[in-house]
N, CA, C and O atoms as a GROMACS GRO file, in nm:
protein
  584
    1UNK      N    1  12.530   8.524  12.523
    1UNK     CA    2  12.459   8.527  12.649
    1UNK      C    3  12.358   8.642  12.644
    1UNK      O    4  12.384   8.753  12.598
    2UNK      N    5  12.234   8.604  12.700
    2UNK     CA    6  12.123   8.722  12.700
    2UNK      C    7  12.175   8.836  12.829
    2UNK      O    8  12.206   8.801  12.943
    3UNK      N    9  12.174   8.972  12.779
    3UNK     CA   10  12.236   9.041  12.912
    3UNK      C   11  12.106   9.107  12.977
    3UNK      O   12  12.093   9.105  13.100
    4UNK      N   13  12.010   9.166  12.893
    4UNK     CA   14  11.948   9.241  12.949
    4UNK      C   15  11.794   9.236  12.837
    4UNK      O   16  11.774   9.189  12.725
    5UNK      N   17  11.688   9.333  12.964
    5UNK     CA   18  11.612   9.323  12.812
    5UNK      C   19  11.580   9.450  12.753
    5UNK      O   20  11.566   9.561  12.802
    6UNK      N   21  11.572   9.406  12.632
    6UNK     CA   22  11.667   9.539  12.537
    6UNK      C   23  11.516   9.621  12.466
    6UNK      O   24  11.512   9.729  12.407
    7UNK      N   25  11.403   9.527  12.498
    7UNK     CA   26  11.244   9.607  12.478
    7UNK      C   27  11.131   9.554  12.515
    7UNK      O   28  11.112   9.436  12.543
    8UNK      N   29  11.060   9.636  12.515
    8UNK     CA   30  10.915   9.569  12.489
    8UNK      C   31  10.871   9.622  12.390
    8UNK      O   32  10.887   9.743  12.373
    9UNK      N   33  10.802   9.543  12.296
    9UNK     CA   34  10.695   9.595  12.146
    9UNK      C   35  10.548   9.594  12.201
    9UNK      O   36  10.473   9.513  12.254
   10UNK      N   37  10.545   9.732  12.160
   10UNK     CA   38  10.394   9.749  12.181
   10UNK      C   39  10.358   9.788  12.065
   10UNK      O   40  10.430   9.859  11.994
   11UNK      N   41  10.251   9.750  12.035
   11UNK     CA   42  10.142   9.766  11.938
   11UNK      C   43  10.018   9.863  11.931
   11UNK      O   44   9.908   9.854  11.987
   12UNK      N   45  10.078   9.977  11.830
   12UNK     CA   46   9.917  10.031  11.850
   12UNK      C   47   9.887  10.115  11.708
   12UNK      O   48   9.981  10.140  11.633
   13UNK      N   49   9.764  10.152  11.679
   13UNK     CA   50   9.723  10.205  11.585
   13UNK      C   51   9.769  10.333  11.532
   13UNK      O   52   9.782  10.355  11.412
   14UNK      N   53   9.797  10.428  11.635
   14UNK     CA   54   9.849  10.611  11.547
   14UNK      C   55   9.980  10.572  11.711
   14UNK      O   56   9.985  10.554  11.833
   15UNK      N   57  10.066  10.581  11.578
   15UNK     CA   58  10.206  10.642  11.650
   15UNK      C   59  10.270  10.709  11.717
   15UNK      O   60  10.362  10.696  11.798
   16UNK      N   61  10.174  10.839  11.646
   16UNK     CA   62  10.212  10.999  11.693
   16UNK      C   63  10.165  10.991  11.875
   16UNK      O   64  10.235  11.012  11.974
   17UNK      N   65  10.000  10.946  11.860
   17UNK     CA   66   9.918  10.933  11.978
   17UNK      C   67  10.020  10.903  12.064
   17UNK      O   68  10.072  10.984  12.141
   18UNK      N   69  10.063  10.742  12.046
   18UNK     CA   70  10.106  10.688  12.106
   18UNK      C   71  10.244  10.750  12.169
   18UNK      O   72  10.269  10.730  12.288
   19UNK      N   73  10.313  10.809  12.106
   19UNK     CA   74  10.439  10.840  12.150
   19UNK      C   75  10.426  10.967  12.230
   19UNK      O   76  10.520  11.018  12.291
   20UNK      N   77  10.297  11.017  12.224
   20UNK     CA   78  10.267  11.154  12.329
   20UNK      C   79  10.227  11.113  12.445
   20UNK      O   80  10.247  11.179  12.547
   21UNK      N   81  10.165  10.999  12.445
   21UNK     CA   82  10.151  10.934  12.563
   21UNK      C   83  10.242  10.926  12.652
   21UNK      O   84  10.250  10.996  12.753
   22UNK      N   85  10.350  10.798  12.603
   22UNK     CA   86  10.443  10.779  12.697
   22UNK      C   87  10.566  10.960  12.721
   22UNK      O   88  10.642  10.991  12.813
   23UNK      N   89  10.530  11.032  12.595
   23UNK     CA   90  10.596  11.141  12.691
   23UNK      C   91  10.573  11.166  12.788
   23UNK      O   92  10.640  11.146  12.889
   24UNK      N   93  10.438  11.232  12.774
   24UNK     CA   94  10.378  11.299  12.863
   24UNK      C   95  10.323  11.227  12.994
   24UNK      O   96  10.301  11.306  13.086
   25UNK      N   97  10.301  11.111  13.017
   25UNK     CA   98  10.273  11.041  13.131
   25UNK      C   99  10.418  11.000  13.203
   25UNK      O  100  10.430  11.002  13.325
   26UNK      N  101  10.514  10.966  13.122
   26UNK     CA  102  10.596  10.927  13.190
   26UNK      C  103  10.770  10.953  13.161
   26UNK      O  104  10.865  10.878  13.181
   27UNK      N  105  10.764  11.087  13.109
   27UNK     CA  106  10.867  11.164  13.059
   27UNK      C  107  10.986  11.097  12.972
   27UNK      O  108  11.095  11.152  12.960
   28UNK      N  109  10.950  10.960  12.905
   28UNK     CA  110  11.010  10.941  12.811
   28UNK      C  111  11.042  11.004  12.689
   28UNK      O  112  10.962  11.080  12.634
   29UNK      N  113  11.166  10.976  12.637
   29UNK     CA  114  11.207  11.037  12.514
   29UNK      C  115  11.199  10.986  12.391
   29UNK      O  116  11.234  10.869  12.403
   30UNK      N  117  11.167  11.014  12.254
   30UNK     CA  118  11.167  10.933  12.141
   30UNK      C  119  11.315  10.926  12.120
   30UNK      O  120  11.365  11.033  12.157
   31UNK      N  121  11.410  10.839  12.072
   31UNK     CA  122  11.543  10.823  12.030
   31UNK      C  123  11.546  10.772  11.875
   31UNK      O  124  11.640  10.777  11.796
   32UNK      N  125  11.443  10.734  11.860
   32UNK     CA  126  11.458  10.713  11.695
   32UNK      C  127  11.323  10.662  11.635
   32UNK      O  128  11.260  10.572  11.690
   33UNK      N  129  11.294  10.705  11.553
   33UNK     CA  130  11.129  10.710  11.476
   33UNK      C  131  11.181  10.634  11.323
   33UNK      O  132  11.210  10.726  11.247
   34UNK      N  133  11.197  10.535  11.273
   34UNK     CA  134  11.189  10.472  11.182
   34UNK      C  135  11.068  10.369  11.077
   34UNK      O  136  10.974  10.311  11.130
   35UNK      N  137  11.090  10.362  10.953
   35UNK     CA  138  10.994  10.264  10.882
   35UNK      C  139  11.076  10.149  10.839
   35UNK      O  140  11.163  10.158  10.753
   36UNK      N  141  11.047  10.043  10.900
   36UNK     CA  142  11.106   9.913  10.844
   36UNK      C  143  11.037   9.803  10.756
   36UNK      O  144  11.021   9.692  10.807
   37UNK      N  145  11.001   9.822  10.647
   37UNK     CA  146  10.967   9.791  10.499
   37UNK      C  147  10.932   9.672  10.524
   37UNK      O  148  10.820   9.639  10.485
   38UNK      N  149  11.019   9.566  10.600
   38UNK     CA  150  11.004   9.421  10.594
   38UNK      C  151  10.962   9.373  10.690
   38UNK      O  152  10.896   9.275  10.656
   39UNK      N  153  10.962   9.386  10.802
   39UNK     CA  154  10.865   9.392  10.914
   39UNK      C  155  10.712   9.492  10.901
   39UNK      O  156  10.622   9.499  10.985
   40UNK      N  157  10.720   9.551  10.788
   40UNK     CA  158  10.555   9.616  10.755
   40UNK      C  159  10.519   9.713  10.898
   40UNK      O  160  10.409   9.714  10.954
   41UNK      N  161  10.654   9.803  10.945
   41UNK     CA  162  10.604   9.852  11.056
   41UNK      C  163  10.678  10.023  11.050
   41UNK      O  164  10.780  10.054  10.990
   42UNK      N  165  10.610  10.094  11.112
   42UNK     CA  166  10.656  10.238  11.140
   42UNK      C  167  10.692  10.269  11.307
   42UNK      O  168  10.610  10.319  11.383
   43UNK      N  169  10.820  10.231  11.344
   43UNK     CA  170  10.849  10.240  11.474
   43UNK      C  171  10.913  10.351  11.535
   43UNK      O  172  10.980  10.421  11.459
   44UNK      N  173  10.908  10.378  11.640
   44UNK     CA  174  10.936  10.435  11.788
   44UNK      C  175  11.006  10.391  11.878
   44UNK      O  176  10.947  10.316  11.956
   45UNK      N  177  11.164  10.420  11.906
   45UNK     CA  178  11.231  10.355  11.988
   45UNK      C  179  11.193  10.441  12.116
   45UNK      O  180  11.195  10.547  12.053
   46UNK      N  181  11.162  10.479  12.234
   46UNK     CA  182  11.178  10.487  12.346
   46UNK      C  183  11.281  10.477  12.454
   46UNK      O  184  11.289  10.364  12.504
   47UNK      N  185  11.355  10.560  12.499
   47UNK     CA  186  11.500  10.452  12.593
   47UNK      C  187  11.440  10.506  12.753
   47UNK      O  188  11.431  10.620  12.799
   48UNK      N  189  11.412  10.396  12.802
   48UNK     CA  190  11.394  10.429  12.940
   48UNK      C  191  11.493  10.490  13.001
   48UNK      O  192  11.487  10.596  13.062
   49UNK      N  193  11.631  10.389  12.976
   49UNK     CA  194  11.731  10.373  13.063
   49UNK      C  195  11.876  10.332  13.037
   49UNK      O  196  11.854  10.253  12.946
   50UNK      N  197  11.995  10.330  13.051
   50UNK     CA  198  12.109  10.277  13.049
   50UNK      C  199  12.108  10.160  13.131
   50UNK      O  200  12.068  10.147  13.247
   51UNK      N  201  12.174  10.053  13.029
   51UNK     CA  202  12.224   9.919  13.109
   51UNK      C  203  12.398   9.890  13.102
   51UNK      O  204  12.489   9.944  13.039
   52UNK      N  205  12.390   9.750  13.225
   52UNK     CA  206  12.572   9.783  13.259
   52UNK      C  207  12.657   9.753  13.141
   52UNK      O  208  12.775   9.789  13.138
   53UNK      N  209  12.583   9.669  13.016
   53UNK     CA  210  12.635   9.647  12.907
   53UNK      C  211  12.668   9.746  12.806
   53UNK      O  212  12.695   9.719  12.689
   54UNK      N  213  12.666   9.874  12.862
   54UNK     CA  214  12.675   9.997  12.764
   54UNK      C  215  12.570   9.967  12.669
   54UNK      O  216  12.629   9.959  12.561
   55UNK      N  217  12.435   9.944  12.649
   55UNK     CA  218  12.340   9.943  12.593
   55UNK      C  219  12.170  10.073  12.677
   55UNK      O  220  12.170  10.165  12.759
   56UNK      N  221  12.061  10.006  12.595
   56UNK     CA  222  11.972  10.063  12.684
   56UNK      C  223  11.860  10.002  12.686
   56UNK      O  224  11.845   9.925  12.591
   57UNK      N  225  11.780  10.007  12.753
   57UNK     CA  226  11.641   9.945  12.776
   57UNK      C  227  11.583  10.022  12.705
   57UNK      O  228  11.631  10.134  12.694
   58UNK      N  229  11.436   9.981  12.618
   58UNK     CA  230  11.376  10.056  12.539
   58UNK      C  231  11.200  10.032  12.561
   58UNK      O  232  11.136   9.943  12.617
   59UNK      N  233  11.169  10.124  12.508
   59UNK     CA  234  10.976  10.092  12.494
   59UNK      C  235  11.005  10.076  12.319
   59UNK      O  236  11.087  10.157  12.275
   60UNK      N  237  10.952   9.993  12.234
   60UNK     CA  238  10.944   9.999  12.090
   60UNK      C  239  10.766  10.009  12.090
   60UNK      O  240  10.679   9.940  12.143
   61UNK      N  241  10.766  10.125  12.007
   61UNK     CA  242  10.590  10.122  11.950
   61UNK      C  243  10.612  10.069  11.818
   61UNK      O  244  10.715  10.080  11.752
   62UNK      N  245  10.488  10.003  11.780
   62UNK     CA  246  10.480   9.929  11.640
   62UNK      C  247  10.328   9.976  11.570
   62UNK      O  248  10.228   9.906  11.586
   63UNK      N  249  10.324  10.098  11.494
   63UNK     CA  250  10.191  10.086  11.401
   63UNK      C  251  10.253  10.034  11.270
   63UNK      O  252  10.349  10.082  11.209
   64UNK      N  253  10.154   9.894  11.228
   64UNK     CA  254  10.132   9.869  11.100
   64UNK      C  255  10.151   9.952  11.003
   64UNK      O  256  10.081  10.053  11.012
   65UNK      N  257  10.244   9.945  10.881
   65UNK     CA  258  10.211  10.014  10.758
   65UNK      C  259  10.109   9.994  10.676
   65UNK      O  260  10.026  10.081  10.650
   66UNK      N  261  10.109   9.830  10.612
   66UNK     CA  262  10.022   9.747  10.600
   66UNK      C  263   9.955   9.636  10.620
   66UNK      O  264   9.990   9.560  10.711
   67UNK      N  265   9.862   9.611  10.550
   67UNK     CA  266   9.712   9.505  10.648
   67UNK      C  267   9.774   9.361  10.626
   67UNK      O  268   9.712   9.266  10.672
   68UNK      N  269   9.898   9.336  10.555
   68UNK     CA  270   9.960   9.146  10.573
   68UNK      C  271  10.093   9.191  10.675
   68UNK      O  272  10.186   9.110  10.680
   69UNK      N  273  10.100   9.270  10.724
   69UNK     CA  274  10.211   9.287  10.842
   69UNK      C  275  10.177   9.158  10.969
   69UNK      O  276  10.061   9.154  11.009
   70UNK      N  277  10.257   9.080  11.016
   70UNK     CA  278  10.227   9.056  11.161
   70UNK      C  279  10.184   9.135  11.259
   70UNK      O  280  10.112   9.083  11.344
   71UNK      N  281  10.227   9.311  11.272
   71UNK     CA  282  10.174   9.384  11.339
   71UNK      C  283  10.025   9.377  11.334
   71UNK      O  284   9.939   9.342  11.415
   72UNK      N  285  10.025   9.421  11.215
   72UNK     CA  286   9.842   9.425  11.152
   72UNK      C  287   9.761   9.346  11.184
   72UNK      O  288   9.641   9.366  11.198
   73UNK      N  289   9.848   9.199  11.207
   73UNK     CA  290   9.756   9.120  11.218
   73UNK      C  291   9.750   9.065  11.316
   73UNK      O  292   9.701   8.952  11.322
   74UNK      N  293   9.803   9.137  11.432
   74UNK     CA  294   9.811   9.065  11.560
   74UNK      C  295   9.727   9.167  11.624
   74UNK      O  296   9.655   9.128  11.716
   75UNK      N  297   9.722   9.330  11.579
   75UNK     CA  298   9.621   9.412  11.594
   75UNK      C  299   9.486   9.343  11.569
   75UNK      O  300   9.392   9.338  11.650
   76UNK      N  301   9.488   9.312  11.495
   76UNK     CA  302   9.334   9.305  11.428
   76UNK      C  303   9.287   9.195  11.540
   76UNK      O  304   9.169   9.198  11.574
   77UNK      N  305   9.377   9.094  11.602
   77UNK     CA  306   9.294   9.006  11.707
   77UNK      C  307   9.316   9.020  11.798
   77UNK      O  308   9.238   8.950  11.862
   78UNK      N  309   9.393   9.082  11.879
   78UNK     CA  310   9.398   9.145  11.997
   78UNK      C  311   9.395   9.239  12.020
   78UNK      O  312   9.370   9.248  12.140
   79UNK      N  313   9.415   9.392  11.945
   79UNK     CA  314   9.356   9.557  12.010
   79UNK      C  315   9.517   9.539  12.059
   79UNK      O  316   9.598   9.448  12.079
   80UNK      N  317   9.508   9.691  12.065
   80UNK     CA  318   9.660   9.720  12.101
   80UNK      C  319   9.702   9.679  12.281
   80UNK      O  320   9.643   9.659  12.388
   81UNK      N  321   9.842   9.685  12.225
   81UNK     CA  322   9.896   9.618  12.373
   81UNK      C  323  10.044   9.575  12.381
   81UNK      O  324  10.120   9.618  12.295
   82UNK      N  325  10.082   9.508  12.461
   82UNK     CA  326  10.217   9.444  12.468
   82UNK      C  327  10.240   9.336  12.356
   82UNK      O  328  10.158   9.244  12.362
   83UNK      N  329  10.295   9.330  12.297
   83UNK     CA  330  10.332   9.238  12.128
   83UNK      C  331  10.436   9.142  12.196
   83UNK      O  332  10.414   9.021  12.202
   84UNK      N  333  10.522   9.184  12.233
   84UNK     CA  334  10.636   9.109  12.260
   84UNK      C  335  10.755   9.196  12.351
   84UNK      O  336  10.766   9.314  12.382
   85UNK      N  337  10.854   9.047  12.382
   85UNK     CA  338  10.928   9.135  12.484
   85UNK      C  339  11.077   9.078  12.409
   85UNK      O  340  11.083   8.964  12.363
   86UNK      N  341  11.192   9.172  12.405
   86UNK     CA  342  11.306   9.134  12.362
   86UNK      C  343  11.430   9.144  12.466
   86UNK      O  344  11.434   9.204  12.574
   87UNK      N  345  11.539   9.062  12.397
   87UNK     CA  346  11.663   9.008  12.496
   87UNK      C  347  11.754   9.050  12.406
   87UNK      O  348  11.751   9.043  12.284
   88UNK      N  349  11.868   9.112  12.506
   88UNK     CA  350  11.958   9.148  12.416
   88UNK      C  351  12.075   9.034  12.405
   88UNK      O  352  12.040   8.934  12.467
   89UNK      N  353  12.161   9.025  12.365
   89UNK     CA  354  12.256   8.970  12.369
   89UNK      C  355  12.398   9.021  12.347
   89UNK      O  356  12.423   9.091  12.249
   90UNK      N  357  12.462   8.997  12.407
   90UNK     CA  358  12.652   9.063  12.382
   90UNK      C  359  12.697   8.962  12.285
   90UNK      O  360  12.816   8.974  12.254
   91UNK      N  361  12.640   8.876  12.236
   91UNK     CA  362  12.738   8.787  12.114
   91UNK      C  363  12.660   8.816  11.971
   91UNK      O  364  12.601   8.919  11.939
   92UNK      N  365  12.674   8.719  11.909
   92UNK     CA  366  12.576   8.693  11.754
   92UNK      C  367  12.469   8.690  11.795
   92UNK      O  368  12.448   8.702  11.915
   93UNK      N  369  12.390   8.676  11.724
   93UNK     CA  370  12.255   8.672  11.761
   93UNK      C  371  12.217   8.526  11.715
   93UNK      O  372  12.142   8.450  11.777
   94UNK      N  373  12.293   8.493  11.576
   94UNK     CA  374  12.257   8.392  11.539
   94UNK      C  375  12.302   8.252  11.584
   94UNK      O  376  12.253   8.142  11.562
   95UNK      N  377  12.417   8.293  11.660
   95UNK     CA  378  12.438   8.227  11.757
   95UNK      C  379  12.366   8.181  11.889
   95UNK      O  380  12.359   8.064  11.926
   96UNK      N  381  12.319   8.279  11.948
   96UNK     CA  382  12.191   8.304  12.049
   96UNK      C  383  12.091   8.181  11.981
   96UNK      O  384  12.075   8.062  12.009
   97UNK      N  385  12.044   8.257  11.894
   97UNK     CA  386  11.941   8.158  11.840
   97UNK      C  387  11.950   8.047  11.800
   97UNK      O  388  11.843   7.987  11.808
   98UNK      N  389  12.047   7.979  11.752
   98UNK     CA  390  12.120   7.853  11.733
   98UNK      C  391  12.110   7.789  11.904
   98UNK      O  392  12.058   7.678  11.914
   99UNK      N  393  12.134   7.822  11.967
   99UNK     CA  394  12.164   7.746  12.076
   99UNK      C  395  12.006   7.743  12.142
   99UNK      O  396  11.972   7.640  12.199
  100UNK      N  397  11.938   7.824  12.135
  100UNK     CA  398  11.841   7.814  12.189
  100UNK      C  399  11.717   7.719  12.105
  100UNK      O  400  11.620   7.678  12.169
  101UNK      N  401  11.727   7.698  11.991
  101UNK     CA  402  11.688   7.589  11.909
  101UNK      C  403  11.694   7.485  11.910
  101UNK      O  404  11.616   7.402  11.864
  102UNK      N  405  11.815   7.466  11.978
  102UNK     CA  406  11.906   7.329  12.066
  102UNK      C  407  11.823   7.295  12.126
  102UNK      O  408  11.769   7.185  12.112
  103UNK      N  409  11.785   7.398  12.222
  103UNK     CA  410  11.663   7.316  12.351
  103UNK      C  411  11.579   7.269  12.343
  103UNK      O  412  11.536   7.207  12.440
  104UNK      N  413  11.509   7.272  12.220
  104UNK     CA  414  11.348   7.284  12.127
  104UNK      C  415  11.296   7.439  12.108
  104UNK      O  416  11.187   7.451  12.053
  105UNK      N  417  11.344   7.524  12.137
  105UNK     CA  418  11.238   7.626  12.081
  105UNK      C  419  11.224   7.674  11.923
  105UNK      O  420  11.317   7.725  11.859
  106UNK      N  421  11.105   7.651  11.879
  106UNK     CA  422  11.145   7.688  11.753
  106UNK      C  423  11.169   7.853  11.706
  106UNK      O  424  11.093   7.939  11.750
  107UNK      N  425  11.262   7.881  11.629
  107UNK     CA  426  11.344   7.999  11.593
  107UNK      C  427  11.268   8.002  11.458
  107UNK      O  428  11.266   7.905  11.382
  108UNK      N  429  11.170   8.184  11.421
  108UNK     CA  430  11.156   8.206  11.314
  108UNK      C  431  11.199   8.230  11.206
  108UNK      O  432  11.122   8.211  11.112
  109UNK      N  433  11.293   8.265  11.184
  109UNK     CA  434  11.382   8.257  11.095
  109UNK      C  435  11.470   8.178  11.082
  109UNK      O  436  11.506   8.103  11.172
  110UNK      N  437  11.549   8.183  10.903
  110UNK     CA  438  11.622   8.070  10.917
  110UNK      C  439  11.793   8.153  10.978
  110UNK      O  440  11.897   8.105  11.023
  111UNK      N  441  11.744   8.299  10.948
  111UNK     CA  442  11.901   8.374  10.935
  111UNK      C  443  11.814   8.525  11.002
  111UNK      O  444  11.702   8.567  10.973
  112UNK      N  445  11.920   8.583  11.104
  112UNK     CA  446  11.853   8.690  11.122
  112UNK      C  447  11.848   8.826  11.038
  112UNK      O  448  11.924   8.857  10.946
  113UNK      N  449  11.742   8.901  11.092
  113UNK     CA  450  11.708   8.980  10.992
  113UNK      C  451  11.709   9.113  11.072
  113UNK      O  452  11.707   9.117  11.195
  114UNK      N  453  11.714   9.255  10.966
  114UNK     CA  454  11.734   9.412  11.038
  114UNK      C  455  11.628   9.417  11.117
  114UNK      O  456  11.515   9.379  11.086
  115UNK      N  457  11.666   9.470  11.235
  115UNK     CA  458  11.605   9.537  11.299
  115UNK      C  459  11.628   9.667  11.306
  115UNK      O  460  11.698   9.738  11.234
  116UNK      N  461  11.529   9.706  11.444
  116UNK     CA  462  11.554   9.877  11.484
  116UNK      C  463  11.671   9.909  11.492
  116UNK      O  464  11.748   9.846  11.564
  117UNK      N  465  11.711  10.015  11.419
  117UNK     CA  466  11.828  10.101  11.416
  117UNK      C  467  11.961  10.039  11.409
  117UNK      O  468  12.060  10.085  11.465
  118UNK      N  469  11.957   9.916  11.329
  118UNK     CA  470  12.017   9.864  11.276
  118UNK      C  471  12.135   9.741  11.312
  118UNK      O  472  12.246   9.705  11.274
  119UNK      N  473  12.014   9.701  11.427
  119UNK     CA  474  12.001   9.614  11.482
  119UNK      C  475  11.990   9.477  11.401
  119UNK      O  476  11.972   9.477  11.279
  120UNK      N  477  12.001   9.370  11.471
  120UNK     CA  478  12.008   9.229  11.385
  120UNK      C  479  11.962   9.152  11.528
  120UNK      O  480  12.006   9.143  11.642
  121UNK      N  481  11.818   9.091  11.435
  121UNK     CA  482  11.730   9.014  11.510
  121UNK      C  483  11.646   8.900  11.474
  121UNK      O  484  11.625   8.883  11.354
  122UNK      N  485  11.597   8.821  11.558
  122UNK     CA  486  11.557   8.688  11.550
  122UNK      C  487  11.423   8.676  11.663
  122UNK      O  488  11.409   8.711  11.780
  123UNK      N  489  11.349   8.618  11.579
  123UNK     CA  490  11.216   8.562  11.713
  123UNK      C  491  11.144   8.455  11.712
  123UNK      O  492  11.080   8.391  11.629
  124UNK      N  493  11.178   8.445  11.858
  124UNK     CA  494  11.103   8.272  11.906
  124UNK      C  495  10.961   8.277  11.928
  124UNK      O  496  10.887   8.372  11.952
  125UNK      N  497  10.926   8.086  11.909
  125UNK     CA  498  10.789   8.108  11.842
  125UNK      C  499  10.705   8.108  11.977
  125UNK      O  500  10.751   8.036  12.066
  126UNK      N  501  10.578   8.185  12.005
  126UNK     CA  502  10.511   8.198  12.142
  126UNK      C  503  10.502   8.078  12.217
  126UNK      O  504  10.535   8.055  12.334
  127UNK      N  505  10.441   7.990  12.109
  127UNK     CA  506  10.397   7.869  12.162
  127UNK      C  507  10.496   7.774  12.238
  127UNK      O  508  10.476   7.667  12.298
  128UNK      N  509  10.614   7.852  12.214
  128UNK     CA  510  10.727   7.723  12.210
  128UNK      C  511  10.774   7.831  12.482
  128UNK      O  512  10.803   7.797  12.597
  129UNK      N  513  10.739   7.958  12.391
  129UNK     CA  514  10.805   8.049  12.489
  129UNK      C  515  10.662   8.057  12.532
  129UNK      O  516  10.614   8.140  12.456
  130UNK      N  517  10.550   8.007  12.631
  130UNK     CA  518  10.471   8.018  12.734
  130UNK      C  519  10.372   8.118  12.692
  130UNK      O  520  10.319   8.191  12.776
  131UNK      N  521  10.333   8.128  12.513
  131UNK     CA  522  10.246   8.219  12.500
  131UNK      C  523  10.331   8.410  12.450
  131UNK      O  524  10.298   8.513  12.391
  132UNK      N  525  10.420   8.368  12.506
  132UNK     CA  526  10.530   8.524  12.479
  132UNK      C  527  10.594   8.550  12.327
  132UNK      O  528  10.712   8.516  12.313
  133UNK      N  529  10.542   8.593  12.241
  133UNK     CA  530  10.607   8.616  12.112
  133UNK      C  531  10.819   8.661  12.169
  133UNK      O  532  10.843   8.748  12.253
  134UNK      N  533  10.906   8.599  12.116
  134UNK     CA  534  11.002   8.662  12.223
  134UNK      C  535  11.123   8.674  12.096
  134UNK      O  536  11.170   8.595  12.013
  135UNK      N  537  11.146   8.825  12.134
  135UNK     CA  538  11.258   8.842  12.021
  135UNK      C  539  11.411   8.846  12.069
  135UNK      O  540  11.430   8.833  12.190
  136UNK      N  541  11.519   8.864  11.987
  136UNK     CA  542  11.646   8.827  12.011
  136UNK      C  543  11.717   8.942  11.938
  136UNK      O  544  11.714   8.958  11.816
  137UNK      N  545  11.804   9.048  12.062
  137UNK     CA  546  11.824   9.136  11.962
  137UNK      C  547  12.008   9.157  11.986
  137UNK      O  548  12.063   9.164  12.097
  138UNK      N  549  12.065   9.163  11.877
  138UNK     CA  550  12.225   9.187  11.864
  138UNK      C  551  12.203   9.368  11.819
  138UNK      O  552  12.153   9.409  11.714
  139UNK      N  553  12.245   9.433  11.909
  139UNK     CA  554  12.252   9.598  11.914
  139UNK      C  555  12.349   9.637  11.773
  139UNK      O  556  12.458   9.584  11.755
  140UNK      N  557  12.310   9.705  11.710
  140UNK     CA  558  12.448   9.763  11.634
  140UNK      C  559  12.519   9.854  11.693
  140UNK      O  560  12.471   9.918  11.787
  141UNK      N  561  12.660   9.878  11.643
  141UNK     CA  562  12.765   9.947  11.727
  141UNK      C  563  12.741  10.095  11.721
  141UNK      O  564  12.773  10.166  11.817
  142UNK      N  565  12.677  10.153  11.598
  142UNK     CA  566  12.621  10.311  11.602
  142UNK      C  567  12.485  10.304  11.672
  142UNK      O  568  12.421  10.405  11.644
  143UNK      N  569  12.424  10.228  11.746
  143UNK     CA  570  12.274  10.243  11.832
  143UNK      C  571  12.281  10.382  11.899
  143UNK      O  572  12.347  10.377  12.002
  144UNK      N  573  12.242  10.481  11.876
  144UNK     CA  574  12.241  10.575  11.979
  144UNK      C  575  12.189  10.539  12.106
  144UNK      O  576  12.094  10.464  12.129
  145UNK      N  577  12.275  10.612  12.201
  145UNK     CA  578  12.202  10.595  12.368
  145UNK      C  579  12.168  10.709  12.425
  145UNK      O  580  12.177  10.719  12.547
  146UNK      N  581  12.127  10.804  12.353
  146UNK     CA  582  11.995  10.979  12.412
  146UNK      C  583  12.055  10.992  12.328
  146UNK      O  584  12.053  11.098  12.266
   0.00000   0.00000   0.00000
């Protein structure tokens, strides 16, 4: 079951910039600064907030490592911005996504794959979700929460 939503991906060019931003405008905290090799991205977890699922709501920043990344290349035609929005889930994920494939949406992957902080995730295709790139995220049990 989807409990909450567990991010938004934003997209932008310098990281650093970016993550001084949301400090300083809106007293967010960085909780984890990672490079994820296979997603071609250098991320920024953000935690707004605690949810009732013992989880947390997050801001994720996404600068490109390199120029065949999806990041990169969703930069390059739209300028930075909101990328996508994610759902958490309290079960499998691949389960999640299995069922939701059921309905017709098509699921990018065939098996999910790492995410942030070691996380395990899956994403549905825009076209299928109203234009919304939309990801699917199963939390790992060491996720820090502050």
């Amino acid at each position: 079951m989807l409990t909450r939503i567990d991010h938004i991906g934003i997209a932008c060019h310098d990281l650093e910039a970016t993550v001084d931003f949301y400090r300083r405008t809106y007293g967010f905290t960085d909780v984890h600064i990672e490079v994820n090799e296979e997603q071609g991205v250098r991320e920024a977890m953000l935690r707004i907030n605690s949810t009732g699922d013992g989880a947390a709501s997050y801001l994720q920043l996404l600068q490109p490592i390199r120029d065949d990344s999806p990041v990169a290349k969703w930069l390059a035609k739209n300028g930075e911005g909101v990328h996508h929005i994610a759902f958490g889930t309290d079960g499998d994920v691949a389960d999640e996504a299995a069922g939701i494939a059921g309905k017709g949406v098509r699921v990018l992957y065939e098996e999910p794959r790492r995410g942030s902080m070691g996380s395990r995730i899956n994403f549905l295709h825009p076209k299928d979700c109203h234009g919304v790139l939309t990801e699917l995220v199963q939390k790992a049990d060491e996720r820090p929460e502050g």
